[in-house]
C-alpha positions as a Python dict, from the first residue, in 0.01 Angstrom:
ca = {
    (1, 'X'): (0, 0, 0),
    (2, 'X'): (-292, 172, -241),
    (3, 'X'): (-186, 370, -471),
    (4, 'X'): (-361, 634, -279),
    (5, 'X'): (-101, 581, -30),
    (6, 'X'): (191, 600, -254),
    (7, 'X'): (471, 834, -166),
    (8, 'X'): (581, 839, -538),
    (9, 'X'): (483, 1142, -744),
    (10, 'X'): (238, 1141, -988),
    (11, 'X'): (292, 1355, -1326),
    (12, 'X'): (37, 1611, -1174),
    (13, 'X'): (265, 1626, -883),
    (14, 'X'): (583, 1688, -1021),
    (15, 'X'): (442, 1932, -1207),
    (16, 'X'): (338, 2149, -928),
    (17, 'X'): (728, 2071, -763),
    (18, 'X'): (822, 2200, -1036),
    (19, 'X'): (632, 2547, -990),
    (20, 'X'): (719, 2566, -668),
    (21, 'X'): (1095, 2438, -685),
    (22, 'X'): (1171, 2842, -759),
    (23, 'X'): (1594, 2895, -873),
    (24, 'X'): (1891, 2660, -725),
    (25, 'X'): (2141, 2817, -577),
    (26, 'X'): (2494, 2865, -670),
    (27, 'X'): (2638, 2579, -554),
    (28, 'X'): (2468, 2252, -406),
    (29, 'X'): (2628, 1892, -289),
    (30, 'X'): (2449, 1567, -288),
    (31, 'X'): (2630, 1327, -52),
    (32, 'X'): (2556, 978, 22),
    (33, 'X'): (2688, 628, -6),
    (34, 'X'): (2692, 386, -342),
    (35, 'X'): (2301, 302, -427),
    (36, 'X'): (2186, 574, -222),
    (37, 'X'): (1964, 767, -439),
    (38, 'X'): (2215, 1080, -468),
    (39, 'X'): (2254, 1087, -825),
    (40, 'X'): (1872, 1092, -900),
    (41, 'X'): (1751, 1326, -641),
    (42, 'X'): (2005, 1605, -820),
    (43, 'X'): (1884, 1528, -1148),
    (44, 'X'): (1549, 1611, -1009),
    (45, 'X'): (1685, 1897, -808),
    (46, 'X'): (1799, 2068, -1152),
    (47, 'X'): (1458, 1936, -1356),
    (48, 'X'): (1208, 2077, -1120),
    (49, 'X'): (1418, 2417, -1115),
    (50, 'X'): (1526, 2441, -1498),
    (51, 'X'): (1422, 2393, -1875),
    (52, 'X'): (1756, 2228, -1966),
    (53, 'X'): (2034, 2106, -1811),
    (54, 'X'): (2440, 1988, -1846),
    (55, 'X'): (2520, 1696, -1731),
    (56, 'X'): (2876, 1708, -1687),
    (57, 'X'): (2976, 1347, -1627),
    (58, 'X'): (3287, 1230, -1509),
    (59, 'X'): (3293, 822, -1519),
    (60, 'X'): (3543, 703, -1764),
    (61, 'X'): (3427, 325, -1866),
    (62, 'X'): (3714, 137, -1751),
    (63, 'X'): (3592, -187, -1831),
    (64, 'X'): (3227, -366, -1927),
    (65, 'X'): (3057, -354, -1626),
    (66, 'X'): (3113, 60, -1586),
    (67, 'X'): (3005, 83, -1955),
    (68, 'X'): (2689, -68, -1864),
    (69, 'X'): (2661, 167, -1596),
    (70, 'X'): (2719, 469, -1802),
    (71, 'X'): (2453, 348, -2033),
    (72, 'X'): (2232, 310, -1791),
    (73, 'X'): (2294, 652, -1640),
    (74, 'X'): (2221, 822, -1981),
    (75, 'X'): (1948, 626, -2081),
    (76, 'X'): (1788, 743, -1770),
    (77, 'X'): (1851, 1099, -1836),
    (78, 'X'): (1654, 1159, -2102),
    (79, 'X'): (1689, 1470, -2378),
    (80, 'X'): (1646, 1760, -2131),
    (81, 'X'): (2023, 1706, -2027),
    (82, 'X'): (2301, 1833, -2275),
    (83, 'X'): (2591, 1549, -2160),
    (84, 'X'): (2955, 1699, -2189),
    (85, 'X'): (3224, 1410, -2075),
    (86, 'X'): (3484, 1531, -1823),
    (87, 'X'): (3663, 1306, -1677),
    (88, 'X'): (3932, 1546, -1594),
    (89, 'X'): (3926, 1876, -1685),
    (90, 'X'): (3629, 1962, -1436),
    (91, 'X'): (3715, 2298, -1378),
    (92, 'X'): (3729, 2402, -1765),
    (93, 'X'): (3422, 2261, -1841),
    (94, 'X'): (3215, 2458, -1507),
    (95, 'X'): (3353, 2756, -1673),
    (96, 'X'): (3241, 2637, -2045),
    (97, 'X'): (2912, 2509, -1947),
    (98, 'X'): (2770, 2710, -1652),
    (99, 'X'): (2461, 2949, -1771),
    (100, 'X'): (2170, 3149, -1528),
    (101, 'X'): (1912, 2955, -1771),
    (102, 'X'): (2104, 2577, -1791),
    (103, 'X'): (2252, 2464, -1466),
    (104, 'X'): (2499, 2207, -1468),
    (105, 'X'): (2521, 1873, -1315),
    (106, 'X'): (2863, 1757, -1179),
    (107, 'X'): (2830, 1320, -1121),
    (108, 'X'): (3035, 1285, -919),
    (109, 'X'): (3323, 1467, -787),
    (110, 'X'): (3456, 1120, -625),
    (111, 'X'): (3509, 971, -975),
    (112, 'X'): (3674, 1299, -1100),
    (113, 'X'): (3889, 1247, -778),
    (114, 'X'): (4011, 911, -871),
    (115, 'X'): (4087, 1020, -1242),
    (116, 'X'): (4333, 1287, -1098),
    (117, 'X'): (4488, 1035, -863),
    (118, 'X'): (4524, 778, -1073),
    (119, 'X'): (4692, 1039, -1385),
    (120, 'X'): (4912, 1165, -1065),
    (121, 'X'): (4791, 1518, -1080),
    (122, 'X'): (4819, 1754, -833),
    (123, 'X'): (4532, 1733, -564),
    (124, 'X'): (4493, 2037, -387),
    (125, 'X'): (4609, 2209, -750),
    (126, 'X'): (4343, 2059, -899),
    (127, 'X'): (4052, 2103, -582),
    (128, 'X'): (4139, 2476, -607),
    (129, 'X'): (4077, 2493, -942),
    (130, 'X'): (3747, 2372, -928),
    (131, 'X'): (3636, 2596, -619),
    (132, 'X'): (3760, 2876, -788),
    (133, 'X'): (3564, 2737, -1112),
    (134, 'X'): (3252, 2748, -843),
    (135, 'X'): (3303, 3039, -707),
    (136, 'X'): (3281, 3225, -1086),
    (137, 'X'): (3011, 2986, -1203),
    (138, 'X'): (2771, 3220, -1411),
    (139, 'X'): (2507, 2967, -1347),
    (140, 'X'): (2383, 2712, -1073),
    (141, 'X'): (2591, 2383, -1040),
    (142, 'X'): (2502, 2086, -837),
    (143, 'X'): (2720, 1818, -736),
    (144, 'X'): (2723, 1463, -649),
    (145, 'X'): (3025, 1298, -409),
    (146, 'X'): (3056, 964, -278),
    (147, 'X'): (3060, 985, 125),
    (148, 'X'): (3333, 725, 146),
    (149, 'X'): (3424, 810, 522),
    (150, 'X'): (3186, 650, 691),
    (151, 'X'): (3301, 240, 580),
    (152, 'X'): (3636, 58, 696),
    (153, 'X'): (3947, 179, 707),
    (154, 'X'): (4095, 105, 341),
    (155, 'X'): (4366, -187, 393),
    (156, 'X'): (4615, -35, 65),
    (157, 'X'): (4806, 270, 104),
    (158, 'X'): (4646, 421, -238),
    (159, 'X'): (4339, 344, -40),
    (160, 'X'): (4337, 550, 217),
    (161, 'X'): (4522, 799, 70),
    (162, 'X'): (4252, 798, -171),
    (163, 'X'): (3952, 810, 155),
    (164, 'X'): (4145, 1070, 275),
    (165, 'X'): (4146, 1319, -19),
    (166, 'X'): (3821, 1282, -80),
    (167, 'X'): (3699, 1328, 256),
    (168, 'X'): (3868, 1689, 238),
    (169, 'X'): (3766, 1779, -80),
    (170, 'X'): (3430, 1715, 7),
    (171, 'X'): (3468, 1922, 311),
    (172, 'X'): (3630, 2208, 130),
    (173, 'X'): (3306, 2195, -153),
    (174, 'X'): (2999, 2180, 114),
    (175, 'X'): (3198, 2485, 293),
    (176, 'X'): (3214, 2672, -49),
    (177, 'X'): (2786, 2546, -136),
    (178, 'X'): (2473, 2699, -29),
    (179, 'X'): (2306, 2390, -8),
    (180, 'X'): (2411, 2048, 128),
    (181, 'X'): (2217, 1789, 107),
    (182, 'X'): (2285, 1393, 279),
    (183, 'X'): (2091, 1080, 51),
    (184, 'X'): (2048, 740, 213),
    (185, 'X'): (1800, 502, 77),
    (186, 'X'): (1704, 766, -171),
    (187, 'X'): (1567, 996, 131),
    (188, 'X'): (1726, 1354, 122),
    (189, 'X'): (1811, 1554, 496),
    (190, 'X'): (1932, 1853, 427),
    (191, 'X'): (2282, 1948, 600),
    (192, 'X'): (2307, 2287, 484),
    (193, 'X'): (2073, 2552, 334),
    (194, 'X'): (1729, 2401, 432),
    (195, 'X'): (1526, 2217, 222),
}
């Protein structure tokens, strides 16, 4: 393929998305698998709209190989994002963080799931929380969720308890967001919203 033919952006490009890209709105979810492309396609969702953003990030480095992952995440980012570290207190943090000028970047809601599983927290206590954190955002918020759902059936009990919660608090977001969007192989169909 000539670079002609290139579907990647060049700078001049982006820069024109990023006219163009206009405000997000209140509330958008990124779905898709592991690898899919989710987490960078809302990054760019929130550049192209924004001057700044907060990256609320909820991966807790649990051993060496997540740490490397984390690093990698952030080195990606870059210094328009303003990181704030929540592995738990999700809710709190929407409410600290969320501005009309610096919309924040939730990645992901499935980690922030496991963190109040695994600190036996109360689910739906906690879900409401953070759709009621949405819901008085003063700014826009995107989020990123694992669509676990769509693999085996998990063979532990903690495993499909776990499938299960997180395929209803992903339902119970992308009914609360104007804009749902699907990723697989880095390719975003919108769900919800258009475009």
């Amino acid at each position: 393929m000539s670079p002609e033919q290139s579907s990647i952006p060049r700078a001049e490009e982006e820069i024109v998305l990023k006219d163009e890209a206009g405000s997000l709105p209140a509330i958008t979810l990124i779905l898709g698998g592991a690898r899919s492309g989710k987490s960078r396609h809302a990054e760019r969702l929130v550049e192209q709209a924004a001057e700044c953003g907060t990256y609320c990030a909820t991966a807790e480095p649990g051993d060496a190989e997540m740490a490397e992952r984390i690093a990698a995440h952030r080195a990606r980012r870059g210094g328009f994002w303003r990181t704030v570290e929540a592995p738990l207190r999700l809710a709190e943090t929407i409410r600290a963080e969320s501005r009309a000028d610096r919309p924040v970047l939730v990645d992901c809601l499935t980690l922030w799931l496991t963190n109040v599983i695994l600190t036996e927290r109360e689910i739906e206590a906690e879900v409401a929380a953070l759709a009621a954190a949405l819901r008085d955002a003063a700014g826009p918020v995107v989020l990123v969720a694992n669509e676990v759902g769509l693999g085996l059936v998990p063979e532990t009990p903690l495993g499909r308890r776990f499938r299960d919660a997180a395929g209803r608090l992903n339902q119970e977001i992308a009914a609360l967001a104007d804009r749902v969007v699907f990723v697989a192989a880095g390719l975003p169909l919108a769900l919800k919203g258009g475009a």
